[in-house]
N, C-alpha and C positions, 0 to 999 in steps of 0.2 A: 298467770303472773306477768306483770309489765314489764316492758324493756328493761325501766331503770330500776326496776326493785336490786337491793344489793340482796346477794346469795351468800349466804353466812354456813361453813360446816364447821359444826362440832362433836368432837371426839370426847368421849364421858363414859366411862367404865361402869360409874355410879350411876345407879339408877335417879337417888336424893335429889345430889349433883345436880344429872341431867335436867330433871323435871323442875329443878329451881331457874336454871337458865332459862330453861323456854317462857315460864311464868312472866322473867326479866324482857324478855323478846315481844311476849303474847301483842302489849298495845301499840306496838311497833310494824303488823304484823301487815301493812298496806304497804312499807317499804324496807320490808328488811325479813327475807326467807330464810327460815333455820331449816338445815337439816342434818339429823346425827346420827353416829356410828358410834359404836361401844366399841371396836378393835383400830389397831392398824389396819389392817387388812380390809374391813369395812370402809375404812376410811380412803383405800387405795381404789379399792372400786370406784364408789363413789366419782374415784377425783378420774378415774379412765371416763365418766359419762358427761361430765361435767364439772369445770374448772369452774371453782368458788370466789367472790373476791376478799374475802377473809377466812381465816381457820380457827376455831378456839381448840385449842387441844390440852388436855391433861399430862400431867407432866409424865406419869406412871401408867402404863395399863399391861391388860394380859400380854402383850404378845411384840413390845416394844416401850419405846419412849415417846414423848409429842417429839419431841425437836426428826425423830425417824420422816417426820413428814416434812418438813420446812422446807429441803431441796431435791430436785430429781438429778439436778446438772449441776457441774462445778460454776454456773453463769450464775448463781443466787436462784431462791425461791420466786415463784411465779405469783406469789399472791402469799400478803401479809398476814402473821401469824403471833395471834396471841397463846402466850403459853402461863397455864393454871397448877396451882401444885397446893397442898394441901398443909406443907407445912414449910415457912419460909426458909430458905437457904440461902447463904451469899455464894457458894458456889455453885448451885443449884442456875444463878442468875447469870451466873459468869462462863458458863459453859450453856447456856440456853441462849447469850447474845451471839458467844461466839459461832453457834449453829446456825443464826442470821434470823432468832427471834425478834421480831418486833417489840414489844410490850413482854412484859411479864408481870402476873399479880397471883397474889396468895387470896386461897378461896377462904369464904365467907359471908354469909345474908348480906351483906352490906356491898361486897363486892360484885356478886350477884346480880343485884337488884339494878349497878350502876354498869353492869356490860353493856347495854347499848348505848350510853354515851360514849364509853372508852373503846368499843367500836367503833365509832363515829369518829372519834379523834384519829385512832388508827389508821381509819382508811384516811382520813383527809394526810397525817403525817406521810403516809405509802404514796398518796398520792406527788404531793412534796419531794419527797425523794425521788421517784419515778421520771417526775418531772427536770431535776437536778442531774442525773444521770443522764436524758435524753440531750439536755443542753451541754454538758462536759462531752458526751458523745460527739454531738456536730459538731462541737469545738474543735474536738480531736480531728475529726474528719477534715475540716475545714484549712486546720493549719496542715494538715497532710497533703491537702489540694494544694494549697498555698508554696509549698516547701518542692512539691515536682514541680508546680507550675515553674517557680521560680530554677529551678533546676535541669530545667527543659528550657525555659527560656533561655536562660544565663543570665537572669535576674536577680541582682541581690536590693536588699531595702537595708536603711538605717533610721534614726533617728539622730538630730543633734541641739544639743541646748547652748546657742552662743553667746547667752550669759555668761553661764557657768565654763564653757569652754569643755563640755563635755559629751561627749557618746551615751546616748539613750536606748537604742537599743541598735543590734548589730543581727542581721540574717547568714544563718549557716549558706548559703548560696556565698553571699557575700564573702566570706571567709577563702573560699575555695577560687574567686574572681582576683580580688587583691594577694592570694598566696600567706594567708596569715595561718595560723595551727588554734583552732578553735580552745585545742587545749589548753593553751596559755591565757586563754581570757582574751577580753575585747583589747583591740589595739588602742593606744593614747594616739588623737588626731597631728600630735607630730609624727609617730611612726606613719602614718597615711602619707601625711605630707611628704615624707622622705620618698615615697613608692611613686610620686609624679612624675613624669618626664620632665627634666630641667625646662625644657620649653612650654611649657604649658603648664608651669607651677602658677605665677601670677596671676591666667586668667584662672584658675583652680580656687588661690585663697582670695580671688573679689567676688567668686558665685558665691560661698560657704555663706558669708554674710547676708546675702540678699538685699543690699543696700535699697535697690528698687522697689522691696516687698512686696514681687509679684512672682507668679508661678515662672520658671528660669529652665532651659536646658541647655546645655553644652557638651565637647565634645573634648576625650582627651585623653592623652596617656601616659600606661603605668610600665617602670622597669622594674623586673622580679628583680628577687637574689641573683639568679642562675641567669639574668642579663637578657630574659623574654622578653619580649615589648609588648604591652597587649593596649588596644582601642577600647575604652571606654564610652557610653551614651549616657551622661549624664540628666535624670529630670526632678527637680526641688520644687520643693511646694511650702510658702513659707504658714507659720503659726502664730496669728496674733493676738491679745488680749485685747481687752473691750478699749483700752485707752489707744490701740494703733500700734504698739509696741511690740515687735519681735520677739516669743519667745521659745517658739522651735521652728524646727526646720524636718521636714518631713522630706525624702530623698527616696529613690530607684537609682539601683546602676544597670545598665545591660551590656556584657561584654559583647561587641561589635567586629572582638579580631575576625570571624570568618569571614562575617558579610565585607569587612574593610578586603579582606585580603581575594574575595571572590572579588568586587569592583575592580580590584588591581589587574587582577587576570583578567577580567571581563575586557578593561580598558587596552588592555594587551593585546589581547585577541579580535576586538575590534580594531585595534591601529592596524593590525597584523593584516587583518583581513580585507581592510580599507585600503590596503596599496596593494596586494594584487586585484581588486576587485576596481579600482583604478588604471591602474597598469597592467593589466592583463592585455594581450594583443587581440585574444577572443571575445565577443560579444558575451556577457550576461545579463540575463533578464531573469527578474522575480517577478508572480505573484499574487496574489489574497487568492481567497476561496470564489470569489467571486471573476475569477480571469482577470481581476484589473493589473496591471503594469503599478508595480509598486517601488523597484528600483529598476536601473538600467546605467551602466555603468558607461564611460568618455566613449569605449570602442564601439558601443552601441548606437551612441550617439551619432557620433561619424557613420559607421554603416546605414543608419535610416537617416541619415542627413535630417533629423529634426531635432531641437534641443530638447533637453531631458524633461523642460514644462510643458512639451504638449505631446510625449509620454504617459509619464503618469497618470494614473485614474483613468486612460482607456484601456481597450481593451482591441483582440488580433482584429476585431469585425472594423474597426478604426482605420487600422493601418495598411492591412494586404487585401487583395480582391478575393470573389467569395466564396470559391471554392478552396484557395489556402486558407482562407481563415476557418472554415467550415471544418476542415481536418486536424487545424490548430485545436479548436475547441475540442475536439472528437479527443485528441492524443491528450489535451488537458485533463480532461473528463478521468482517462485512466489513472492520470496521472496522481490524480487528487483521492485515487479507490487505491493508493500507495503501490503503482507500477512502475516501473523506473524503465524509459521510452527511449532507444536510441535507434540514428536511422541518419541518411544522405538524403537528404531533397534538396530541391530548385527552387527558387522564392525569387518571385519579381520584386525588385527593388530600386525604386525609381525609376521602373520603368525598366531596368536591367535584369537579364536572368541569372542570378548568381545562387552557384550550387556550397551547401552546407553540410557540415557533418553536426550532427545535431545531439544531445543527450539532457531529458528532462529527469529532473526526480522531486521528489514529494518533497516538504518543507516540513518540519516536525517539532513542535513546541517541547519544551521539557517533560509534561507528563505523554507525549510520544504520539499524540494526535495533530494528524497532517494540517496545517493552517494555509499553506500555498504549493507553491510552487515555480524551482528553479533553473532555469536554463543554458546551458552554455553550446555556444554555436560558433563554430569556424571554417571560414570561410575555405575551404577547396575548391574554386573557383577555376584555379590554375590544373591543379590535379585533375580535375574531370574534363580540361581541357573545351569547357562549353563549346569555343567556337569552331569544332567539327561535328557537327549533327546531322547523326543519320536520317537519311532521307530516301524516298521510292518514290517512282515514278507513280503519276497518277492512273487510274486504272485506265484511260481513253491512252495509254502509250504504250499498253500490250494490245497488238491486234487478236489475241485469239481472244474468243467466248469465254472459254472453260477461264480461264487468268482474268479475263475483266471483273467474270460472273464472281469469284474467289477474291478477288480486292474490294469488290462491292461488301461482299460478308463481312470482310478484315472492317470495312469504315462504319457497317453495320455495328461491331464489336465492339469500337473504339469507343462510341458512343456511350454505352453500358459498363460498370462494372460486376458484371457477369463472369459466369465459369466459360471459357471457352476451349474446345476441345479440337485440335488440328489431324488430320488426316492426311495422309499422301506416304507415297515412297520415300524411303531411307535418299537424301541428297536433293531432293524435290522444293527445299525451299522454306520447310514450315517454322524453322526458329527466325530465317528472317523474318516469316511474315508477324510472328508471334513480336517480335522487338520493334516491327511497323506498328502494329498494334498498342505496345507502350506508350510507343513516342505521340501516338494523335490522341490518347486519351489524357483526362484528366489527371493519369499520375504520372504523366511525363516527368513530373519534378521530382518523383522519386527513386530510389534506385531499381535496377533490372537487374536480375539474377537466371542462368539459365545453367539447367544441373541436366549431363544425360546417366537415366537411372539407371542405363545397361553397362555403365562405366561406373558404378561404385561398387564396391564389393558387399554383399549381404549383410555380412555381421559390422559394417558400416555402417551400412545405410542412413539408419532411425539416427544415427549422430549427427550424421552431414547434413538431415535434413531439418531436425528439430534440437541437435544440442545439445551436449550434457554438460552436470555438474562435474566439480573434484570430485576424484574418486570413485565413478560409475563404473568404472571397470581397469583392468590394470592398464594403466599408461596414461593415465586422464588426470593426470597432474593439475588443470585449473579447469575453471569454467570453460566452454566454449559455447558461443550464439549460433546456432545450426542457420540455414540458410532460411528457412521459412521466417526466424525471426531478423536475419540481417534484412530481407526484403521490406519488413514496416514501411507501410506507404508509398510502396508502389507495386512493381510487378515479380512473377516467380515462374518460368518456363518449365514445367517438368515433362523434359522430351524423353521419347520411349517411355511413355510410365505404362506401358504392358509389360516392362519389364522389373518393375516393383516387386519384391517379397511379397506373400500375402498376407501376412503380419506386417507391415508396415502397410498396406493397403487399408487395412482397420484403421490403424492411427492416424492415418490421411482423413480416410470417411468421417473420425471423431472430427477431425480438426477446422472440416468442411462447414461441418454442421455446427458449430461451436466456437469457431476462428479464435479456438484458445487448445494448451496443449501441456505435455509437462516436458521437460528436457529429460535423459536417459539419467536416471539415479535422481532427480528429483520430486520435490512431493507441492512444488508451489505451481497453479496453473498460470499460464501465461497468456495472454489476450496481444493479436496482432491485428492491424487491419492493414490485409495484403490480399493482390488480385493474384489468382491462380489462373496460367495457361497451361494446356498440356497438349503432348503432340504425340503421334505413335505410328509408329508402319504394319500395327499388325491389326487384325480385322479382331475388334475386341468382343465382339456379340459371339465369334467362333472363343477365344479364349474363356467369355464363361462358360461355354458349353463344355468346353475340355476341363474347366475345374479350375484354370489359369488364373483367372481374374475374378474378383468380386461384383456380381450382378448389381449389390446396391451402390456401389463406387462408379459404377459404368452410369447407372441413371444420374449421377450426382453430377457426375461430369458432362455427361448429354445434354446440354440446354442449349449451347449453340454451338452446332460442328460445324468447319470449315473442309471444304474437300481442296488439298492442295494436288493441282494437276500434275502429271509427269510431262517431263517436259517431251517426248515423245507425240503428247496430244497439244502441244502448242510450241510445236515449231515454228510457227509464224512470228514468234515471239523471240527467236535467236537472234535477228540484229541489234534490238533493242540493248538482251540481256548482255550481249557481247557487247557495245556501248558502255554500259554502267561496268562492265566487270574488269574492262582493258581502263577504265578510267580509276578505277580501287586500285588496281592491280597499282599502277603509275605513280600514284599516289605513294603507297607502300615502299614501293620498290625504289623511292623517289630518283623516277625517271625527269629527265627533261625535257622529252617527244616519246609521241606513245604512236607505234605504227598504226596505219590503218590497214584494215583488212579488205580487199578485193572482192570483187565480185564471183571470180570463182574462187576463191578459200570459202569466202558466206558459203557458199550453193555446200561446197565438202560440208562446210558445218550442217547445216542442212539437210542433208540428203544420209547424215548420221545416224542411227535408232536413240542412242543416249541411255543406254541402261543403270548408270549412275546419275540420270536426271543434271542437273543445276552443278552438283557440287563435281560433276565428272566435268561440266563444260568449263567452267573455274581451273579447274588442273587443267587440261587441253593449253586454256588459254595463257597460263602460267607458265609451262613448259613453253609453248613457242613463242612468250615474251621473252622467255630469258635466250632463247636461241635465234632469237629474231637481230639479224642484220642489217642496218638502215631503215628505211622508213617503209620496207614489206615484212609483213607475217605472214611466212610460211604452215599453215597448219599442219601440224601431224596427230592424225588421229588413230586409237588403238588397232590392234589388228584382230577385226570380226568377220564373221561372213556377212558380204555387203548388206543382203536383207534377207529375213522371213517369209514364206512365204504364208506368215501367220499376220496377221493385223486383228487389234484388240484394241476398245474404245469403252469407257467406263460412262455411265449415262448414272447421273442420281435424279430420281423423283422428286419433284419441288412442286409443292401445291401453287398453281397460279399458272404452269406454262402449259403454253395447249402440247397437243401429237406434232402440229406444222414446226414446233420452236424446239422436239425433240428432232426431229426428222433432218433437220438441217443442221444439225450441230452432228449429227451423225454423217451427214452430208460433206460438211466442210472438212471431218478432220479424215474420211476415207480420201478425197478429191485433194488431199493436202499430203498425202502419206506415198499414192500414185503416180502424183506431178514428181516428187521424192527419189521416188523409186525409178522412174522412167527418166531421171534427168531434167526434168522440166519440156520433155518434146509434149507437147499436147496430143500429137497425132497417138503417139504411143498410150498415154496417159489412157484416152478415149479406147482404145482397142483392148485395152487390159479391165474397163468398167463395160465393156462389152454395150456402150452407148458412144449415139454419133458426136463429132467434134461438136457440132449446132449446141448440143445438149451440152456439150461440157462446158463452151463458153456461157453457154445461157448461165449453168450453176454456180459456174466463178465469178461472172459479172453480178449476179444477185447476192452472193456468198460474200464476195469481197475476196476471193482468192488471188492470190498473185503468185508470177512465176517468173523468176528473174531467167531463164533459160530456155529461150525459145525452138532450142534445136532439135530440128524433127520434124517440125513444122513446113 
């Protein structure tokens, strides 16, 4: 059977009947398939295997009526249905339409013989309808589009006939725009006209007309009853006959109150925004996804002393040298993966070091994707006080080894931003050297932070160091920035960190390895880029063995140690340090003459052991500044037994120095400890290394020894 053969079922109780139809069908029989069932039930099979496009069905049979078949669903039948009855009836016919019969005919040879034409009609009529139904269908659909759209717009449409002077048609949108009640019918265009804003009546009745006879839009408004003002968009399209003549007018309105009333506010919030972004005393800067400078406002201006047109459209590599711009980019970078970057740096500016409190954050379009980024920077210049900076002698102005060899490391360090890890006794020096360290590296410009870990309390700690949100635990009333993050872009001293929790020892190691972190009660990680130093007095390779310390934290931080000497093994170095320390002290205390120290006070300093190293000769020297009488200092130092007869010298292994360059550093600091001990008599000195004077001169004068006290001699 072909695609297009029509599929015809008929239902026929009669046998007669039956076998007359098919006769009727037989020469028909290349485009038109009979197949019959004597029941309903037959006839239901059937229609479960396959859907017909026509049915003839008898009006009577065993086990039902035709019309039983017409529908399966209250939607109408699925295929058109002639109904046959044997002996005509008007209600017979009137209840067979009403079943949603197609056709109906009274059987008969003649009728019979003519079923495949009035098939034929049938299906082209079914088709017709089918057709008619599909097209009222889209219609409906269409104006249903039509009715949200306009409804979601705030669109209404009219028509208007300005002959006649009459409303052609009016949209339920429209009705609800203009505030009119559908119910009462379309408005008469005086009732419209009365809804104008008195100001904007006239330009109102010279559009209606269209004098110009071209498509027209304008703008205007309506007062309700209840005294609402609404914004109208009005757009007219004129209609004209074959002679040029006007004779409708085809109209949209689109109600405009929001968008007029967001412009308002828009306009608000820009003025608003435009004077402090004007007059703000702080620098801001904006911008694009691309780091360009897209605004900068007057106080910006002034700070980079250039005008705002040769700003814009660069970028940081433009303006600042290239390691701040280098970082600028870095912190952009975060900034634009929606971090919000705050921090103190130093920024050369024409040529001037002026320090900044600084705060970037993401820039964010309406649907919430970051487009730039914003800046505000102020100047603390005064606050950080720039022009006192700290400063250390160069390493050729301590004479001992051990301290040259240890500031050589520091300039090594400064170099790198590497982990570095300080060593020496408790008061030996290593947070200065660690803020020496700051100051000659690249993030001088940034701020310095120094926490010691043995001074915070445990269940502190992981706050002070990393921060928490509201509400991380009771009394955490707001955010707080731990120190790890106040540090951003520059340095973070964590002295004594042998003395770290071991759980916080974990979060360090993540944070190492990760230089991101999450603050105590929150769930967002946080990305810093900050240099980490650390310092400790305890011998940490013993601490992991004890269980103390974390084995993998200890290698993390092992890249580059610095061994800070006691000052015991560089005595020779006490004039210097008394120098710088009477000169601080002075400062502070602001004196107006700073005594100087004699020759025999030095020797007492000197000839001291110093078991509180540096921070003991500080106190020393503080004490007898403040009790110091004119232009001499008295030293008074604690009360010890004068000396040991123990001497103890720390030697570290350094790939590169021979046995001769250990042997003499062993050399110097015994012949320096003796001379010490002995008063400076050389004779003494020599009797007590159980070698001759010859020889001890020999090793002083090769060594560089000196001895301000030749008594004994």
């Amino acid at each position: 059977m072909a695609d297009d053969t029509v599929k015809i079922l008929l239902i026929e109780d009669e046998d007669a009947h039956m076998e007359a139809v098919k006769r009727a069908f037989q020469p028909y029989a290349d485009t038109m398939y009979l197949t019959c069932a004597g029941t309903i039930r037959e006839a239901m099979r059937l229609l479960g295997e396959s859907i017909p496009h026509l049915v003839i069905a008898d009006w009577l049979l065993p086990d039902g009526k035709g019309t039983d078949i017409v529908s399966r669903d209250k939607d109408g039948a699925e295929f058109p249905v002639i109904l046959m009855t044997s002996h005509g009836n008007e209600q017979i016919a009137v209840d067979a339409m009403k079943a949603g019969v197609l056709d109906y005919v009274v059987k008969s040879p003649s009728v019979f013989a003519d079923l495949p034409r009035i098939a034929e009609r049938a299906l082209r009529e079914w088709e017709l309808l089918a057709e008619n139904k599909r097209t009222q269908e889209a219609l409906r659909v269409s104006e249903a589009y039509l009715a949200d759209t306009q409804r979601l717009s705030h669109t209404g449409s009219w028509a208007w006939d300005p002959i006649r002077s009459k409303i052609l048609y009016w949209s339920e949108e429209l009705f609800r725009i203009l505030g009119f009640d559908p119910q009462q019918g379309l408005p008469t265009p005086d009732q419209v006209l009365e809804r104008i804003h008195p100001e904007d009546l006239d330009k109102v009745k010279h559009a209606r007309m269209l004098p110009e006879k071209v498509d027209f839009d304008f703008e205007a408004r309506i007062v309700l009853p209840d005294g609402t003002i609404k914004h109208l968009h009005a757009l007219a399209h004129p209609v004209l006959n074959p002679d040029g003549d006007l004779v409708e007018v085809i109209a949209c309105v689109v109600d405009i109150t929001d968008r007029k009333r967001a412009e308002e506010a828009l306009r608000v919030s820009e003025e608003r925004f435009r004077a402090v972004f004007e007059s703000a005393r702080d620098t801001i800067l904006m911008k694009d996804h691309l780091f360009r400078y897209t605004h900068v406002n007057p106080a910006g201006e002034r700070k980079l002393g250039l005008p705002v047109s040769e700003i814009i459209g660069r970028t940081a590599e433009d303006l600042f040298d290239k390691e701040a711009a280098s970082y600028i980019r870095d912190v952009d970078k975060r900034v634009l993966q929606g971090e919000v970057v705050e921090g103190e740096y130093v920024r050369q500016v024409r040529g001037v070091p002026m320090a900044f409190s600084e705060v970037k954050v993401p820039l964010r379009n309406d649907a919430g994707a970051i487009i730039g980024i914003c800046g505000i920077f102020r100047d603390v210049t005064d606050r950080k006080n720039m022009g006192q900076v700290r400063t250390m002698p160069v390493s050729e102005h301590y004479p001992s080894p051990a301290m040259r060899k240890a500031l050589q490391e520091a300039r090594y360090a400064s170099a790198t931003d590497s982990i570095v890890l300080l060593q020496g006794e408790s008061g030996s020096g290593k947070d200065y050297l660690a803020r020496w360290i700051h100051d000659q590296s690249k993030r001088s410009g940034g701020p310095y932070f120094a926490v010691n870990c043995a001074a915070i309390p445990k269940e502190l700690a992981e706050s002070e160091l990393f921060g928490h949100e509201a509400g991380a635990f009771t009394g955490a009333s707001g955010r707080k920035r731990g120190l790890v993050e106040l540090a951003e872009g520059g340095t973070l001293l964590l002295n004594e960190i042998g003395e770290l929790p071991l759980s916080l020892q974990s979060k360090l190691l993540t944070f190492l390895d990760t230089k991101s972190f999450l603050r105590v009660g929150g769930d967002k990680s946080i990305h810093i880029n900050a240099r980490l130093l650390a310092a400790t007095h305890r011998d940490l390779e013993a601490e992991v063995r004890e269980g103390r310390f974390m084995a993998p934290l200890l290698y993390r931080l092992n890249v580059f140690t610095i061994q800070v000497p006691r000052l015991r093994d560089r005595i020779g170095d006490i004039p210097v340090l008394a120098e710088e320390i009477l000169s601080a002290l002075g400062t502070e205390l602001q004196l107006t003459q700073i005594p100087t120290i004699h020759l025999a006070q030095m020797n007492k300093l000197m000839r001291y052991s110093w078991p509180g190293n540096v921070r003991e000769l500080r106190n020393v020297l503080e004490r007898s500044l403040m009790l110091a009488c004119g232009d001499r200092l008295d030293i008074v130092l604690p009360v010890e037994s004068q000396y040991s007869d123990e001497w103890e010298h720390t030697i570290r292994f350094i790939p590169g120095r021979s046995l001769q360059d250990v042997t003499d550093e062993v050399t110097h600091s015994l012949c320096e400890y003796v001379l010490r001990r002995s008063g400076g008599s050389r004779q003494e000195t020599a009797h007590l290394l159980d070698i001759s004077r010859t020889a001890l001169y020999r090793h002083m004068k090769r060594l560089r020894i000196t001895s301000d006290n030749e008594t004994g001699d």
